[in-house]
C-alpha positions in Angstrom: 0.0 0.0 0.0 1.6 3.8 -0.8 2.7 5.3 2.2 1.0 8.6 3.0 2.3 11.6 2.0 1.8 13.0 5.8 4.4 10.6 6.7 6.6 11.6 4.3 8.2 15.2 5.2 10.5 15.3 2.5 7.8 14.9 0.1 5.7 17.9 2.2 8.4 20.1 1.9 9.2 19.7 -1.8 5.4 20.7 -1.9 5.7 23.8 0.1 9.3 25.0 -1.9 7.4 24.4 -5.4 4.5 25.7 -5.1 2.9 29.3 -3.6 1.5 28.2 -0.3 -1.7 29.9 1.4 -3.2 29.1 4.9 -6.6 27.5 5.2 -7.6 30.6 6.9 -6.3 32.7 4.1 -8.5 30.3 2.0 -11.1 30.9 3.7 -10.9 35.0 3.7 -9.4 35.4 0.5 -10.8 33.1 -2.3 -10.1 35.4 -5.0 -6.7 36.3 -4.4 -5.8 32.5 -4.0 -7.9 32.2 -7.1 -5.5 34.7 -8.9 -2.7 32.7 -8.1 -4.1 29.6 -9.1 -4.9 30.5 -12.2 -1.1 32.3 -12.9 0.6 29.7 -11.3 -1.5 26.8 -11.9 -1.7 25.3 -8.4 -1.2 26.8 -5.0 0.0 24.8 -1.3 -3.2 24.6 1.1 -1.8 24.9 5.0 -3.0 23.8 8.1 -1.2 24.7 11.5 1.6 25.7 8.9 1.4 21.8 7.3 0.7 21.0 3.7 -2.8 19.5 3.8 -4.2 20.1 0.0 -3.1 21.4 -3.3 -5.9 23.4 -5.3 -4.9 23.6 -9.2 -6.4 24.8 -11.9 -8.9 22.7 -13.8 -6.1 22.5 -17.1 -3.4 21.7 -14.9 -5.6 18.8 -13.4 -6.6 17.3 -16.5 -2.4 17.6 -17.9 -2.3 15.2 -15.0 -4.6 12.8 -15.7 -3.7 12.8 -18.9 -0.3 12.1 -18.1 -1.4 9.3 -15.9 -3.3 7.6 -19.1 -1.0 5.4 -21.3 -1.2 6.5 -24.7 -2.6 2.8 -26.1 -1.3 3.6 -29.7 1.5 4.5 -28.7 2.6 1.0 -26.6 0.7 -1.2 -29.0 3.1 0.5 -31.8 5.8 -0.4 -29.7 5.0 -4.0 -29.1 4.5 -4.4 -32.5 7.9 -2.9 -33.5 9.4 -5.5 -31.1 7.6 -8.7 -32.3 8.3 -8.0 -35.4 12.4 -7.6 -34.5 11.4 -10.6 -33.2 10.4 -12.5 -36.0 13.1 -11.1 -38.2 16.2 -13.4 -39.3 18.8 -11.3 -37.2 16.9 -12.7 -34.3 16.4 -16.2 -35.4 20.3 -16.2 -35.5 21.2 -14.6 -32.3 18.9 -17.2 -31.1 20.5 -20.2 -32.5 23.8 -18.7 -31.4 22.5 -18.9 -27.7 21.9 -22.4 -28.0 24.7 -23.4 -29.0 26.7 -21.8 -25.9 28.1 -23.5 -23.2 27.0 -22.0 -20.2 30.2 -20.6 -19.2 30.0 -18.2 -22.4 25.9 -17.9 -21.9 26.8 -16.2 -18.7 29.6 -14.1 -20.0 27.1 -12.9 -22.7 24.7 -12.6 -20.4 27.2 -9.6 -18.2 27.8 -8.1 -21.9 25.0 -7.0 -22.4 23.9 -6.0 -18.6 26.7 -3.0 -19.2 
């Protein structure tokens, strides 16, 4: 399970040295200039007994995000097919019987080749 982001202070402070940062009673009193700054700065620090309890962002910077968390499907399937078909090709076939026909003493030394 992720570990909270309360128990994780490096994390809060990255948080408060990133982004403006606003009070939840300055929230509270002054919506419109945390407003402004949401809207110039695309997301603003949301305190609480001077702790980072929220981020507020802007409504384009939220959906960046979640489209940002959304593989791009084309994308990978283009890439999977790309790699079969490298697969499939004769270059591999060899490589392949070349393998094989190791002992495993040179398997292994192939094997730390191509880990560097």
């Amino acid at each position: 399970m992720a570990q909270a982001l309360s128990s994780r202070p490096e994390a809060l402070d990255r948080l408060a040295r990133n982004m403006p940062t606003f009070t939840a009673t300055h929230l509270a009193g002054g919506m419109q200039k945390v407003t402004s700054t949401v809207m110039a700065e695309g997301a603003v620090v949301i305190t609480r007994h001077d702790q980072p309890t929220m981020v507020l962002m802007s409504v384009d910077r939220y959906l960046k995000l979640e489209q940002a968390a959304e593989p791009n499907l084309d994308a990978l399937t283009q890439k999977f097919d790309d790699m079969f078909a490298r697969m499939q090709g004769a270059e591999a076939a060899e490589g392949m019987a070349d393998a094989f026909a190791m002992t495993p003493a040179e398997l292994g030394k192939a094997a730390v080749r191509a880990a560097r």
